[in-house]
C-alpha positions in Angstrom: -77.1 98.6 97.5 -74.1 100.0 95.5 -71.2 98.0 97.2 -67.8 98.9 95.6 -66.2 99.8 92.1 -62.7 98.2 90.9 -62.0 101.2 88.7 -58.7 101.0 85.8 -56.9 104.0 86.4 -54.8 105.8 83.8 -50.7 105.8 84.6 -51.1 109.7 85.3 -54.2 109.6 87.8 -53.1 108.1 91.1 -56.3 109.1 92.9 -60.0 109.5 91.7 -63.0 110.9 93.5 -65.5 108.8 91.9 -69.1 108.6 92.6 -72.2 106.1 91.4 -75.4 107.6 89.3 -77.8 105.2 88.3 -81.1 106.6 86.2 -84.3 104.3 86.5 -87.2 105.4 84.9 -87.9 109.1 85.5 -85.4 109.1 89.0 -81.8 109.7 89.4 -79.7 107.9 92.0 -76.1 109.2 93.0 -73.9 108.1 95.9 -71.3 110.0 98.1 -68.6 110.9 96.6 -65.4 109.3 98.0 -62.3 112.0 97.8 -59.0 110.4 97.0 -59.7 107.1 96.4 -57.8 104.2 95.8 -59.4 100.9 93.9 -61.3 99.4 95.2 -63.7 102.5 96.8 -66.5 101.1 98.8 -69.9 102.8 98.8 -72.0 100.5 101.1 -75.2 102.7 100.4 -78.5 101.8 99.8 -81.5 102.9 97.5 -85.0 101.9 97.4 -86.1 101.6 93.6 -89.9 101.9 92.5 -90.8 99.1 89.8 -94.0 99.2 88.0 -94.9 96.7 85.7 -94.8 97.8 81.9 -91.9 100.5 83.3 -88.5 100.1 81.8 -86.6 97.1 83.5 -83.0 98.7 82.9 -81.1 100.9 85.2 -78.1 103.6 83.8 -75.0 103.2 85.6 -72.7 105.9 85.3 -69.3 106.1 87.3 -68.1 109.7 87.5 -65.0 111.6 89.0 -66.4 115.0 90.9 -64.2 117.6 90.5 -63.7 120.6 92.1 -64.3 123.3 89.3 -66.0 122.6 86.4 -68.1 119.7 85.0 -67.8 116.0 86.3 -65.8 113.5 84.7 -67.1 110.4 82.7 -64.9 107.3 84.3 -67.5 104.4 82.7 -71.1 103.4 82.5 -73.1 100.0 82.1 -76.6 98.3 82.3 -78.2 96.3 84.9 -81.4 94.9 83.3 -83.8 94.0 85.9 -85.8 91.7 83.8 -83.4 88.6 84.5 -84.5 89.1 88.1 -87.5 90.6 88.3 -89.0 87.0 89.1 -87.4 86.8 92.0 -89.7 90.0 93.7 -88.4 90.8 96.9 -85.2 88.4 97.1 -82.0 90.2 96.9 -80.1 89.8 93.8 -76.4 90.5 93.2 -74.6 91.3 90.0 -71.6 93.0 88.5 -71.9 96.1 86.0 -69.2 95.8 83.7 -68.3 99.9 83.2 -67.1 100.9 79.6 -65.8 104.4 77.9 -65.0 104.5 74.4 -65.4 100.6 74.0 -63.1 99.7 76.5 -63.6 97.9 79.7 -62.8 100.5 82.3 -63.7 98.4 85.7 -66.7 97.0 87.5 -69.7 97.9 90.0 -70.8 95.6 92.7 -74.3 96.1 93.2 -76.5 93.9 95.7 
């Protein structure tokens, strides 16, 4: 379950419309996009992830700003690597993805 996002903003962006992508193995996940959003933006949705053993254990989050014309923004991305809980099969885990752009911390992802 994405949860919520603590996102830095820059001085001259009040408002983002940020959404959630995650890529695991060949599959791309994206939440709703939540217009005008203040930090922090909760998501609250849910996606069922097939693991296979020998698959990659890493999922791609990206955190993006839609926009109305033209392409999506870049706001920050990060790793969750499943390995660390992959022993725990079928308990829920919850972690943080730190989100970076250009080497700079640029928020968080809760992700349960």
């Amino acid at each position: 379950t994405v949860q919520s996002a603590d996102l830095a903003t820059r001085k001259s962006v009040r408002h983002l419309d940020p959404y959630v992508r995650m890529k695991f193995s060949r599959n791309r996940y994206e939440t709703m996009a939540k217009y005008g959003s203040s930090n922090p933006v909760h998501f609250n949705e849910t996606f069922d992830l097939d693991y296979s053993a020998g698959a990659s254990s890493v999922i791609d989050v990206s955190v993006m700003d839609k926009k109305q014309i033209g392409t999506d923004e870049p706001i920050g991305r990060g790793y969750i690597d499943l390995s660390q809980f992959l022993p725990a099969q079928g308990r829920s885990f919850q972690t943080e993805v730190r989100l970076v752009r250009h080497g700079e911390s640029v928020g968080v992802v809760n992700v349960r």
